[in-house]
C-alpha positions, 0 to 999 in steps of 0.5 A: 722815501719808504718801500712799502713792505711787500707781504709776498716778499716776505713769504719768499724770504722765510720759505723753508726752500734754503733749507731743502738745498742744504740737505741735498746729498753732496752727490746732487750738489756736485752733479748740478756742479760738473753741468754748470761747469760743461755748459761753461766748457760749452759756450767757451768752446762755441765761442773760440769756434765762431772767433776762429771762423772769422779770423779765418775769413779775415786773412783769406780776404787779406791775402786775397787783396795781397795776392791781387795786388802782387798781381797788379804789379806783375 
């Protein structure tokens, strides 16, 4: 089976764009750089927040059962 040949692919594939990337100054590239590693920092904070806020509901809710239970039995 053949893919036909796509014409607006191939502008894409032999854009200059790659080219214009390259000669960005380093101090650019490190700037997208440090973003991408707090928006990182951001969503593994955000994460540990939310896992902690139900951890947290879970063990109020155990010990709630527990201390009924010690209740029951008194």
């Amino acid at each position: 089976m053949t893919v036909p040949f796509d014409r607006d692919f191939a502008m894409l594939a032999h854009s200059p764009a790659p080219k214009k990337a390259a000669s960005r100054p380093a101090s650019n590239r490190r700037g997208s750089v440090f973003v991408e590693y707090v928006l990182l920092v951001t969503l593994v904070g955000l994460g540990t927040l939310a896992g902690v806020a139900i951890l947290r509901n879970a063990l109020i809710a155990e010990l709630q059962d527990l201390a009924l239970a010690i209740a029951a039995i008194i």
